[in-house]
Every structure is written in structure tokens, then in C-alpha cells.
C-alpha positions in Angstrom: 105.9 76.5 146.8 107.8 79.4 147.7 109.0 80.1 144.1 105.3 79.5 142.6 104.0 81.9 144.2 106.5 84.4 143.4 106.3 83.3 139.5 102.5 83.7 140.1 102.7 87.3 141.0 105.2 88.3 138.6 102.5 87.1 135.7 100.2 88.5 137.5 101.7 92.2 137.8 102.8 91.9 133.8 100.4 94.4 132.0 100.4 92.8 128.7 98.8 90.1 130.5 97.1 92.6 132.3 94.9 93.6 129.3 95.0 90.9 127.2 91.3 90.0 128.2 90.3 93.5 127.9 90.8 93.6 124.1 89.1 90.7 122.8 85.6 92.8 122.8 86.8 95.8 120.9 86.3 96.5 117.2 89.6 97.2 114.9 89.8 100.8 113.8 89.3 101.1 110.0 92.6 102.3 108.8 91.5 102.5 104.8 93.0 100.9 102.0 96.6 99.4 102.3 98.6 97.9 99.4 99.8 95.5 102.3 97.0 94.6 104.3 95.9 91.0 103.9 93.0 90.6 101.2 91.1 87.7 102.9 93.0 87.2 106.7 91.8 84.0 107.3 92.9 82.7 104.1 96.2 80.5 103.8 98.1 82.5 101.6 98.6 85.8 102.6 97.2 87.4 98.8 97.9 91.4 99.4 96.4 94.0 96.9 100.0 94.0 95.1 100.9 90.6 94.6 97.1 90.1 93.5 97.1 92.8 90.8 100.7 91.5 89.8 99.7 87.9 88.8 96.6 88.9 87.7 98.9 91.1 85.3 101.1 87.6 84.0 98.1 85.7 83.6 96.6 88.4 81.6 99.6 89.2 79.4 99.5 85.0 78.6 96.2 84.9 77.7 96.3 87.9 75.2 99.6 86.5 73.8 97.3 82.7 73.6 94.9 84.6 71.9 97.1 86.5 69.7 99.1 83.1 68.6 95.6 81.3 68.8 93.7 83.4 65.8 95.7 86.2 64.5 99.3 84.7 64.2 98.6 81.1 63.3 102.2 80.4 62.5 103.2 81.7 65.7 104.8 84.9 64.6 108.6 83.2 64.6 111.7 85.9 64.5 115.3 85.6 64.7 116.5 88.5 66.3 119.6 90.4 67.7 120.1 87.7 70.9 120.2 84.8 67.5 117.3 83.2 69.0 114.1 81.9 66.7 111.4 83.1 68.8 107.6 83.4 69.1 105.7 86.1 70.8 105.3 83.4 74.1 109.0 83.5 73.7 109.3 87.1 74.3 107.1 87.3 76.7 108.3 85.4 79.1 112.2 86.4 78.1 110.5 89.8 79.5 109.3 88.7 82.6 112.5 87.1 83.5 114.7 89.7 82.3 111.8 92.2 84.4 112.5 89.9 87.8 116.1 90.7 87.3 115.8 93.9 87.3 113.7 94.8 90.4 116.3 92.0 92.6 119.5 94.0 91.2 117.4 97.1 92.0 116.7 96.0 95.5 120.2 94.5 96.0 122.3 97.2 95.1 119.7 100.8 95.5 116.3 99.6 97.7 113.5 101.9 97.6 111.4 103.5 95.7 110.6 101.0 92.5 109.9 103.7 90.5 112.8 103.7 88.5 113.3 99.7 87.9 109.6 100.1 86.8 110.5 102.4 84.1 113.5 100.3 83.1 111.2 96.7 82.8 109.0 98.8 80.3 112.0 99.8 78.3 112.9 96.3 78.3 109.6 94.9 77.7 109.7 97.4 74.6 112.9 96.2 73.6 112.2 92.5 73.9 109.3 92.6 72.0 111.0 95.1 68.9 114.7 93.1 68.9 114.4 90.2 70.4 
């Protein structure tokens, strides 16, 4: 009974415990716009501004190239080009997107932060996938 009591009022002298209660009625300060706040909290995947405006991005680069292959290039716009692969423009695209993943995980393995610069170099590749490859 001893020892109860004495784990009683060490909990009871914590001060995280202490205020815990006093909290629950305050509002959140608004802290503005955050490219890594949670877009809906409650929601099961944690969707942040970025990763939201990033696949929004893919989806949108696959439906203009489904569009493109869909009424302006019927045949599919086939090329053999310097890799010796016969590809279409889907082809490409998503030989971009790979090659682009690769470069922002060698970025981030070997450099880290800022992005700025494997950003530049997925658009070079981009343009060069879509000229040569």
C-alpha cells in the first residue's frame, strides 16, 4: 500500500499530467499554410499539400499523353531511339518518371537538401526522354 501511494504522488506531481486537462478547451493557433500540414487530419492517409499536387501532376501527365495517343497520334507515335528501344509517347513517359524517382533518391542519398537542383535535372531528363529516347 506503501508503494501505491508513493507511485500515486509521483503521477500526481508530474506536470505534463498536470496540464493535460487544461488544454482540451483551447483553440490551435493558426499557423498559415504549410506544405506539410495534414490536408484532411482525420483522414487515413496523411495527403499533405506536396504529395497532393505531385500525383495530381502523374495523373495529369497520363491523361494528356491518353488523349494525345487517343486522337492526335492514332498509331501511337512509335520511335526507335538512342536507348534501341521502339517506344510510344506512354513509353516515355513513364521511362521519365522512373528515371525522375532515381534522381531525387541519388540526390537525397548522396547530397540531402534543398531539391532544387535534382528538380532541374528531372526536367533536363524529361526533355531528353521525350527528344532521344
Amino acid at each position: 500500500m506503501k508503494k501505491l501511494t508513493y507511485i500515486c504522488g509521483l503521477m500526481a506531481a508530474n506536470p505534463a499530467l498536470a496540464q493535460g486537462w487544461g488544454n482540451v478547451a483551447k483553440q490551435e493557433e493558426e499557423t498559415g499554410f504549410s506544405w506539410t500540414d495534414p490536408l484532411w487530419p482525420a483522414f487515413w492517409m496523411a495527403w499533405t499539400p506536396a504529395t497532393f499536387v505531385l500525383f495530381c501532376g502523374i495523373f495529369g501527365a497520363i491523361a494528356i499523353i491518353g488523349i494525345l495517343e487517343g486522337f492526335k497520334y492514332r498509331d501511337g507515335l512509335e520511335r526507335k531511339g538512342i536507348l534501341g528501344l521502339t517506344t510510344t509517347l506512354g513509353d516515355r513517359l513513364f521511362i521519365t518518371l522512373l528515371g525522375t524517382a532515381y534522381i531525387f533518391l541519388a540526390w537525397l542519398g548522396f547530397v540531402g537538401q534543398p531539391l532544387w537542383w535534382p528538380l532541374g535535372l528531372s526536367v533536363i531528363w524529361a526533355i531528353f526522354c521525350f527528344r532521344k529516347v
